[in-house]
C-alpha positions in Angstrom: 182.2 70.6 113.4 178.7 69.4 112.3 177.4 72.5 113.6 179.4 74.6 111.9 178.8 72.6 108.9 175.0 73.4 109.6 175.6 76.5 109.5 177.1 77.1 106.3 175.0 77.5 103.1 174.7 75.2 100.5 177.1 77.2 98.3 179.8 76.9 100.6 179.0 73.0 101.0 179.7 73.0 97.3 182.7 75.4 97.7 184.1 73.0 100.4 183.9 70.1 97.8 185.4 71.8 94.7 181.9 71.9 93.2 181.6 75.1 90.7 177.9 76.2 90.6 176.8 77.9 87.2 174.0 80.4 87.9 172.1 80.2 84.8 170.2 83.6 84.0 166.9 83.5 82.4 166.7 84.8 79.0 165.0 88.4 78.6 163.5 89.1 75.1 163.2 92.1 73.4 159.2 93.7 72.5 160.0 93.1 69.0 161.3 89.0 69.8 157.9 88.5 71.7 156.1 89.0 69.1 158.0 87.2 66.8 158.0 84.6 68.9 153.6 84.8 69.7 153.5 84.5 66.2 154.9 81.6 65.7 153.4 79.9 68.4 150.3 80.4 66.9 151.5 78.4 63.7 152.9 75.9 66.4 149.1 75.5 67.4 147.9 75.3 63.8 150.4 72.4 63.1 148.9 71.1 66.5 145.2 71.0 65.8 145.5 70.1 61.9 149.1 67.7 61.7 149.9 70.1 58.7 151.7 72.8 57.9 149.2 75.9 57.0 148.8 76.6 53.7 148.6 80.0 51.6 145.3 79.2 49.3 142.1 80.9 48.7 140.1 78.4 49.4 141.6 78.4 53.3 140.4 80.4 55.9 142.3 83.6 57.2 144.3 82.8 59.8 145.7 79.6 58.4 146.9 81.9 55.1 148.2 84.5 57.3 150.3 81.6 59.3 151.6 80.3 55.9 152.8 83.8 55.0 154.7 84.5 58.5 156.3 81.0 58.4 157.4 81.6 55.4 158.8 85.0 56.4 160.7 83.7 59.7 162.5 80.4 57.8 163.5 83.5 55.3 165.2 85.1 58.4 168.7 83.6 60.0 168.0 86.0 63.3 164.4 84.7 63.3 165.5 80.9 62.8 168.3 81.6 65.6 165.7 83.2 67.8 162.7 80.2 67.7 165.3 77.3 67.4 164.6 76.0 70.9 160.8 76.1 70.5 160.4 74.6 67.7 160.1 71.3 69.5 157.8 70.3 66.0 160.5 70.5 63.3 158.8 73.2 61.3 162.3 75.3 60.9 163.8 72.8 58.5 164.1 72.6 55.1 164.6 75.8 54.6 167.7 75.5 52.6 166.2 76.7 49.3 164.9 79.6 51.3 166.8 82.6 49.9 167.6 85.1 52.7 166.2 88.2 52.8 167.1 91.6 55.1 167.6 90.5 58.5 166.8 94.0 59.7 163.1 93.3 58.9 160.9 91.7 61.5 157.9 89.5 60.3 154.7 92.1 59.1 152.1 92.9 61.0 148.3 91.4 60.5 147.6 94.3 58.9 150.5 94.2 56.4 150.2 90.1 56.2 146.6 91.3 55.2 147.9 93.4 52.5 150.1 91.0 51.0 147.3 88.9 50.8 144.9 91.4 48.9 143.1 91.4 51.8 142.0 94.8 53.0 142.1 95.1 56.8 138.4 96.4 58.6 139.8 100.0 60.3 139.1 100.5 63.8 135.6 101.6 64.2 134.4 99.1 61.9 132.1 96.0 63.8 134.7 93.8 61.9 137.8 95.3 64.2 139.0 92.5 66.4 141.2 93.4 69.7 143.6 91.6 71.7 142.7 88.3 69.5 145.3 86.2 70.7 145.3 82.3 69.3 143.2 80.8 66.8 141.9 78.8 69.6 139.8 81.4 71.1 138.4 83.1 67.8 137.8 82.0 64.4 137.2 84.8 61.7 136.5 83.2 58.2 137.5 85.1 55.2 134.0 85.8 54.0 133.6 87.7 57.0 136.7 89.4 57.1 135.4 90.7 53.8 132.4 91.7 54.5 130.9 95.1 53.4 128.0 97.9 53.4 125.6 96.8 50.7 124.5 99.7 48.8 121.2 98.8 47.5 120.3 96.8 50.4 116.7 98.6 49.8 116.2 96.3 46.7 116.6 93.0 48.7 115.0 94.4 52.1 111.3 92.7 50.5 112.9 89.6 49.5 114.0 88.8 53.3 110.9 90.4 54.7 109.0 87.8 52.1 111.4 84.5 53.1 111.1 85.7 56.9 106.7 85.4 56.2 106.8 82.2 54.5 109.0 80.4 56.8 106.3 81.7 59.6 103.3 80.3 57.7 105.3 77.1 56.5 105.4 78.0 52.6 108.9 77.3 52.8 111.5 75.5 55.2 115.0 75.6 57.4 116.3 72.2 56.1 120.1 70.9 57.1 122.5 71.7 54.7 124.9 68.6 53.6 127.5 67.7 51.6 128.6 70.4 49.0 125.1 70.8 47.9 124.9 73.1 44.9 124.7 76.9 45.3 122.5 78.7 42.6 121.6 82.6 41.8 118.3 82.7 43.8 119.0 80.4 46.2 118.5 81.3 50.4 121.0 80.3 53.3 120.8 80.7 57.3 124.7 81.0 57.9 126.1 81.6 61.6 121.8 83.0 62.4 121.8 85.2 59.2 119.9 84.8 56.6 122.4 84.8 53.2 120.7 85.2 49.6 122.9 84.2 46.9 122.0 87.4 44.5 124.7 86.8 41.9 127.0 83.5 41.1 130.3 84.7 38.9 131.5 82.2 35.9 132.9 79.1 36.7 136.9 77.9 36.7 138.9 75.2 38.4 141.0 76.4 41.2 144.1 75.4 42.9 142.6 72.1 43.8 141.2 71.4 40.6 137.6 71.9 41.9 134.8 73.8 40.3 134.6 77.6 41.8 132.7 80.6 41.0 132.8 83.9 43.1 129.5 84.9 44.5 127.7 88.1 45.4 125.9 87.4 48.5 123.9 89.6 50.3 123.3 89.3 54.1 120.0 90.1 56.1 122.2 92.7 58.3 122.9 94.9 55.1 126.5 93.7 54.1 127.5 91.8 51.2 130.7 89.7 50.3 132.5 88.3 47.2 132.9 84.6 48.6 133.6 82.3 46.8 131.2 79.3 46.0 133.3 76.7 47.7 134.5 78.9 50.6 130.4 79.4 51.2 130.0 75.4 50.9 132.7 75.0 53.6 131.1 77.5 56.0 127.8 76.1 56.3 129.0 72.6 56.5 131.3 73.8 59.4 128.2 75.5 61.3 126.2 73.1 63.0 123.4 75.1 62.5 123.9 76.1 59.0 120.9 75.8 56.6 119.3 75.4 53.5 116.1 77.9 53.0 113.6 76.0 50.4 111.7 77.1 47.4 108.4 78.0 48.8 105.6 75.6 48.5 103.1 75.8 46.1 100.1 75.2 48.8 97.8 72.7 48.3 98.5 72.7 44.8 101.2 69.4 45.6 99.3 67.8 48.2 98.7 63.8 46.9 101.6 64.1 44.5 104.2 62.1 45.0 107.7 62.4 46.3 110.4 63.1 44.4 114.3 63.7 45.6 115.2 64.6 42.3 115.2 68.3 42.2 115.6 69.3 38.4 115.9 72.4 35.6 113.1 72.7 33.4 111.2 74.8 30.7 107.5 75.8 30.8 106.5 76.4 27.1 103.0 77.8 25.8 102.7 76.6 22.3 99.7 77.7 19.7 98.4 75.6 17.0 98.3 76.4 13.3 95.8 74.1 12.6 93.1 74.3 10.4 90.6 72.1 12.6 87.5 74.5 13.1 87.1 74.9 16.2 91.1 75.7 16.6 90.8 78.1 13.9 87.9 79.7 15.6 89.8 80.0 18.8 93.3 80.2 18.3 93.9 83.2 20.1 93.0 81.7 23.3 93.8 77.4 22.7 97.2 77.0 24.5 99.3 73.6 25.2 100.8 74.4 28.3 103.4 72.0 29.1 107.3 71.3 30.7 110.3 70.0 29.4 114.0 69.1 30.5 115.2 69.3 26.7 114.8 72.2 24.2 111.7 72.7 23.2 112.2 73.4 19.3 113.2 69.5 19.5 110.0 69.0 21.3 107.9 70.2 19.0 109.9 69.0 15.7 107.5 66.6 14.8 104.7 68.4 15.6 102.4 67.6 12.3 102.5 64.2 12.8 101.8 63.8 16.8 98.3 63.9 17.8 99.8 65.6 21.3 100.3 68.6 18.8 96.7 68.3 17.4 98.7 66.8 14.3 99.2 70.6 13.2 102.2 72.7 13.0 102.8 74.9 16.0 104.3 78.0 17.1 106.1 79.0 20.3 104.1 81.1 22.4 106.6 81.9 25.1 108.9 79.9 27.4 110.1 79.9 31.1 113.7 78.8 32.2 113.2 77.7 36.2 115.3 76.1 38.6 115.2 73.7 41.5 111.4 72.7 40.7 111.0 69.0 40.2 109.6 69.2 36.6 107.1 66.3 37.0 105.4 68.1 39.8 105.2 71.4 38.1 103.5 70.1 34.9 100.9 68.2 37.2 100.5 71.6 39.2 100.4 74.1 35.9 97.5 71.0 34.6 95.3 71.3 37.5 95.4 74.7 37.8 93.7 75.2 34.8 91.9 71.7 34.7 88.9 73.6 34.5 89.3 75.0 31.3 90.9 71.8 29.7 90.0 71.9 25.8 88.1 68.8 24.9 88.4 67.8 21.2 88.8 64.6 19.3 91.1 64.6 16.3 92.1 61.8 14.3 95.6 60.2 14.4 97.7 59.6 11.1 96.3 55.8 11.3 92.7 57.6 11.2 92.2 56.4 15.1 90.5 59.0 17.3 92.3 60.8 20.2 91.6 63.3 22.9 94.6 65.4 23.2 95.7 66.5 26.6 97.9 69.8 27.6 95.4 72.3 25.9 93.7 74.7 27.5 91.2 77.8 26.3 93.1 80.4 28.5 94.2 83.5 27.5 98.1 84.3 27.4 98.5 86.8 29.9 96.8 84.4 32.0 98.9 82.0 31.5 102.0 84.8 32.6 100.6 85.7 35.3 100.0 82.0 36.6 103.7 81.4 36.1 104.9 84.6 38.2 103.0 83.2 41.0 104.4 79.6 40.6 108.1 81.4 40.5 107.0 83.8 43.6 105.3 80.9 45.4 102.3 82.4 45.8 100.3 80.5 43.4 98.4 78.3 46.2 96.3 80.9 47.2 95.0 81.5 43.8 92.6 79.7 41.2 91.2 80.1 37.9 88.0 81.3 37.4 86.7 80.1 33.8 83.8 82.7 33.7 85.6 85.4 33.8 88.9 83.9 32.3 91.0 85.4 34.9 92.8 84.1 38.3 91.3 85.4 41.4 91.9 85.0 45.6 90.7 81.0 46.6 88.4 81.8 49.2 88.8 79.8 52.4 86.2 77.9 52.0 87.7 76.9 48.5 90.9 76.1 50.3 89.6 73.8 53.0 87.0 72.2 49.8 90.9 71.6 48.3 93.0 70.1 51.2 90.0 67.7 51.9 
């Protein structure tokens, strides 16, 4: 009997012993169900990584708006809720009950039609932007400003500005420092973002978006030839997320700021070039080329209110020359540097005060105006270290290397 019982199969043990076996089949899904069910498993891996639900914002990357549209589409969708009930292990079905439903007969969209709900418009095929057989968020991460990314038409204007940066970061005129923080983001300004170099050509006006933060859309043109629209705060994000993101500096003024001292405070300022209606003589005589060249943080028409009675005005009414908005220049620095520059040709006259005391005014300088302009081109181009004044001839010329080494010693 034993051997016969060997001999029969487990079934018929079971059989033998009033056992019923259920033979459970494994579930086949449908083209259309495996999709619907890869998609959501790529939310399931969102909620994974970030403990949240993915959100539809601007300020988000891509993919997490594209996973907030589908999950919003398949809780929409009995079949679709029916379909992903065992695998949603993470609860992310539920409170869907003020979900209206919408046409079962509808699968979930595509990328490319998430993308258009989005106002996104999707890269076609032979684009460089055209991703294939992405399949998680795990193995590829495409940030909006990317995704967005297009052919700048008159890349031939910025090709020199690039070249120029590209030089000065060579010979040290400017620098590759860490960017931190949400560190402001003006017009002008120069980013190395994922090994491109990113100038910030245009900044749009300012508004508060969804969470209540200052924004501004950007034109931003990229060394390859492509621009974007990002937005100031999605640009912020992106080079705080790369590791090897970067700030490109203002280039140095040469060894125009060597034995000044440091100063983290980077400020806004205004170069003015005032002319003096005095009656003193020698002003008279002159007045054409006597210029107070100076630079302040307030406006200067409240600078110079007072003018008649403060000897720094030569106790004289004066009139505004011209005047220079600049940015990111420590305004301190650029006084001392616009002073020595022309240190040379410093005016040296005594006046008296309104208590009839004598003083030497400083800031004034027999320089011609153009002068003067072209001087503050080559502060605002970064040039202007490898220039000097020559008084003789009233112009600015080459420094000679000699000159330069006489200056850095």
């Amino acid at each position: 009997m034993a051997d016969a019982n060997k001999e029969q199969s487990n079934k018929e043990l079971l059989d033998d012993l009033g056992v019923e076996v259920e033979v459970k089949k494994k579930r086949t899904f449908t083209a259309r169900e495996e999709r619907i069910i890869a998609g959501f498993e790529e939310i399931q891996a969102f909620f994974e990584e970030k403990g949240r639900l993915p959100i539809q914002s601007a300020d988000n990357d891509i993919f997490e708006r594209l996973y907030a549209v589908r999950l919003e589409q398949i809780r929409a969708k009995q079949e679709c809720r029916d379909l992903l009930q065992s695998f949603d292990h993470q609860g992310l079905l539920k409170d869907i009950e003020q979900i209206a439903e919408t046409d079962t007969d509808t699968e979930p969209e595509s990328n490319a039609e998430l993308l258009a709900k989005l106002d996104i418009e999707p890269p076609e095929e032979n684009d460089v932007r055209f991703l294939k057989h992405v399949k998680t968020r795990a193995k590829v991460r495409v940030v909006d400003e990317v995704a967005n990314r297009t052919r700048c038409k008159d890349f031939d204007s910025f090709k020199p500005v690039f070249a120029s940066v590209q030089q000065e970061l060579k010979t040290g005129l400017r620098e590759a420092v860490a960017y931190k923080g949400f560190a402001k983001v003006e017009q002008g300004d120069l980013f190395i973002l994922s090994g491109q170099m990113v100038y910030i050509a245009e900044v749009g006006e300012l508004f508060v978006n969804k969470n209540n933060q200052k924004d501004a859309r950007l034109r931003v043109i990229y060394d390859n030839g492509t621009e974007s629209d990002i937005l100031l705060r999605s640009l912020q994000r992106a080079l705080n997320k790369d590791k090897t993101g970067r700030r490109i500096t203002h280039a140095s003024l040469g060894p125009l700021f060597e034995g000044l001292a440091d100063d983290n405070d980077i400020e806004s300022g205004t170069i003015y070039v005032l002319r003096s209606l005095s009656e003193h003589p020698v002003i008279a005589e002159n007045r054409d080329v006597i210029h107070k060249i100076g630079v302040t943080g307030s406006k200067v028409e409240t600078r110079i209110s007072n003018a008649k009675l403060d000897p720094t005005f030569l106790m004289a009414d004066v009139e505004i020359v011209a005047t220079y908005e600049l940015f990111n220049i420590n305004r301190i620095k650029l006084e001392s540097i616009l002073h020595r520059f022309f240190e040379s040709a410093k005016l040296n006259i005594e006046i008296m005060d309104r208590f009839s005391n004598p003083v030497t005014p400083q800031e004034w300088f027999l320089v011609p105006f153009d002068v003067i302009d072209q001087v503050v081109e080559k502060i605002k181009d970064g040039s202007i270290g490898n220039y000097i004044y020559d008084i003789e001839s009233a112009t600015i010329r080459i420094r000679s290397r000699s000159e330069t080494r006489d200056k850095r010693d």
